[in-house]
Short mmCIF file of the C-alpha atoms (twelve columns), coordinates in Angstrom:
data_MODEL
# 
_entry.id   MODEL 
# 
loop_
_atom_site.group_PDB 
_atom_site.id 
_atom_site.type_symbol 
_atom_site.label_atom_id 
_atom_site.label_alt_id 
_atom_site.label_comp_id 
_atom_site.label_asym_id 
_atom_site.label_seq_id 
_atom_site.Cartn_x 
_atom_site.Cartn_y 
_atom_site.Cartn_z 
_atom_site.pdbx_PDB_model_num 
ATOM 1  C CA . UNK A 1  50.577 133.477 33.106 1 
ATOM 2  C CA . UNK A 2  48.587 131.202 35.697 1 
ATOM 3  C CA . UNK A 3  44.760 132.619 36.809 1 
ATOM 4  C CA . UNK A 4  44.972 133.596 40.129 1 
ATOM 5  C CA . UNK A 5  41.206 131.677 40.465 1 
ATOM 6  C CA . UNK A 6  40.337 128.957 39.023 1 
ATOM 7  C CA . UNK A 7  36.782 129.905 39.556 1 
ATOM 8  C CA . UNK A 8  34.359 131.264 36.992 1 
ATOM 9  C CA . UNK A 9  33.255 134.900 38.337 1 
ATOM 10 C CA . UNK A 10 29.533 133.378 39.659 1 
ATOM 11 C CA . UNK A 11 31.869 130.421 41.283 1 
ATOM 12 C CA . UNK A 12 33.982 133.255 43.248 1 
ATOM 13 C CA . UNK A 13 30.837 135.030 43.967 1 
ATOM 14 C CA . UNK A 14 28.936 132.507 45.767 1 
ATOM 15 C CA . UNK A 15 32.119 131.609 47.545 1 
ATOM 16 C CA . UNK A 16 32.838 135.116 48.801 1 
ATOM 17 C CA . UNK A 17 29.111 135.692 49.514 1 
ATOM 18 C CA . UNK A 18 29.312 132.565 51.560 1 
ATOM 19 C CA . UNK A 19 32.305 133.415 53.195 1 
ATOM 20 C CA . UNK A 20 30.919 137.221 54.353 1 
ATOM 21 C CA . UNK A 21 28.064 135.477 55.851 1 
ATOM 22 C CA . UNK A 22 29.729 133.074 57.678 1 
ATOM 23 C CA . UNK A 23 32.395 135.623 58.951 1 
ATOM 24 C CA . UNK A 24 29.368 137.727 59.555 1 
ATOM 25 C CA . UNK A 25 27.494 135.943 61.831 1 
ATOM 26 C CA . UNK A 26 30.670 134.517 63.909 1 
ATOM 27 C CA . UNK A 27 30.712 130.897 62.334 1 
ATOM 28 C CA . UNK A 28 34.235 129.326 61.934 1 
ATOM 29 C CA . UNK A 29 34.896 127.363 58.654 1 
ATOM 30 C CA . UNK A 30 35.206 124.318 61.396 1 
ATOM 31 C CA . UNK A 31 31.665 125.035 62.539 1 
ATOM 32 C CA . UNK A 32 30.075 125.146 59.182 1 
ATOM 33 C CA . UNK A 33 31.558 121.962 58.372 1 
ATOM 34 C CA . UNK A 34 29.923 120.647 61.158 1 
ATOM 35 C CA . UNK A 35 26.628 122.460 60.321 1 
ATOM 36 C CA . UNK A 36 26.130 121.376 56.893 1 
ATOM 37 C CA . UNK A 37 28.470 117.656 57.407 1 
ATOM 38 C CA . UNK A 38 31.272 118.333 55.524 1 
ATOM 39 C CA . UNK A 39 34.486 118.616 56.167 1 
ATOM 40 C CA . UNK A 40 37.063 121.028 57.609 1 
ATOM 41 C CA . UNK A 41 39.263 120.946 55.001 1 
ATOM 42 C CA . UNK A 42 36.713 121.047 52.570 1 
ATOM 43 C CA . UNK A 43 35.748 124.558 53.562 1 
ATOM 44 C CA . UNK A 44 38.851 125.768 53.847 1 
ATOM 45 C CA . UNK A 45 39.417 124.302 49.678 1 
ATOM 46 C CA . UNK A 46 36.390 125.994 48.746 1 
ATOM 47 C CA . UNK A 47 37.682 129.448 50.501 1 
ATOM 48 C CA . UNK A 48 41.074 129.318 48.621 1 
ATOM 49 C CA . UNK A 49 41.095 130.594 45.629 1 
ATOM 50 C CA . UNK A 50 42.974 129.135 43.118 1 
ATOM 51 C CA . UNK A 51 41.889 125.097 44.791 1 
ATOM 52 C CA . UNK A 52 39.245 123.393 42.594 1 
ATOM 53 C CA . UNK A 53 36.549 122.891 45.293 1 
ATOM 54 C CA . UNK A 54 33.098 124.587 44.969 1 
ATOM 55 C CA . UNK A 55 29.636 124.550 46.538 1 
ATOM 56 C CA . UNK A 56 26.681 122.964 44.983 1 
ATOM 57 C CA . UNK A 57 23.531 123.617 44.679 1 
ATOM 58 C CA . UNK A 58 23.100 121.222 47.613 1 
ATOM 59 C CA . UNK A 59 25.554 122.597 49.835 1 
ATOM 60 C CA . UNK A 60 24.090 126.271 49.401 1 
ATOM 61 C CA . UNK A 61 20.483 124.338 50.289 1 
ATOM 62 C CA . UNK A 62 21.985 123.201 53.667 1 
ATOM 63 C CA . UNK A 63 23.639 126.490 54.524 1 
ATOM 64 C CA . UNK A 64 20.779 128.238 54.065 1 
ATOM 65 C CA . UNK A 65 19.140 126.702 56.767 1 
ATOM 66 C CA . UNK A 66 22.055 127.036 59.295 1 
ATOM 67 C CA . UNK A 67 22.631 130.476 59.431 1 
ATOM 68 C CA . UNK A 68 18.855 131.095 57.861 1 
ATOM 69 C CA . UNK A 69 19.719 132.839 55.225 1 
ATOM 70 C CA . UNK A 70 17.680 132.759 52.261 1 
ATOM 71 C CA . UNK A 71 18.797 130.642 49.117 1 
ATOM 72 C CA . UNK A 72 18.792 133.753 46.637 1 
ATOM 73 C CA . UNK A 73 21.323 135.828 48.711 1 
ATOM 74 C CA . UNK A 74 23.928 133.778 47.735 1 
ATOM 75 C CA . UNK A 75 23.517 134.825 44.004 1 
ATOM 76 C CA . UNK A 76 23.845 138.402 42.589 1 
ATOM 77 C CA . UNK A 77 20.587 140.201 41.574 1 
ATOM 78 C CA . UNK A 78 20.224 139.907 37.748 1 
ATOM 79 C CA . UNK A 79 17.765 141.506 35.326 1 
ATOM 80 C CA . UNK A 80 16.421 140.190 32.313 1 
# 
């Protein structure tokens, strides 16, 4: 039986976390591309779920400063 993700649960949660934000504040998957200089179809990789494409750190940097959201809200809280 084939994973419906091929992302590790922190990989899916940044994604979706991205993903609510952008869809949050009105920002097309075309318009982030163009925010942080990637492209289109890149976006639209990362947001499907069982395509190989991910953020990195540097991605989630650049993103932060469209929007302004802060670095950390793209992570889940954790306690030590």
């Amino acid at each position: 039986m084939q994973r419906a993700s091929v992302n590790t649960d922190i990989e899916q949660y940044v994604i979706d976390k991205v993903k609510e934000i952008r869809t949050s504040k009105g920002i097309s998957q075309a318009k982030l591309a163009h925010l942080i200089e990637l492209s289109v179809g890149f976006i639209g990789n990362v947001e499907n779920p069982k395509h190989i494409a991910k953020y990195n750190l540097n991605h989630l940097n650049r993103i932060s400063k469209e929007p302004n959201v802060p670095f950390k809200d793209f992570f889940p809280e954790c306690s030590l």
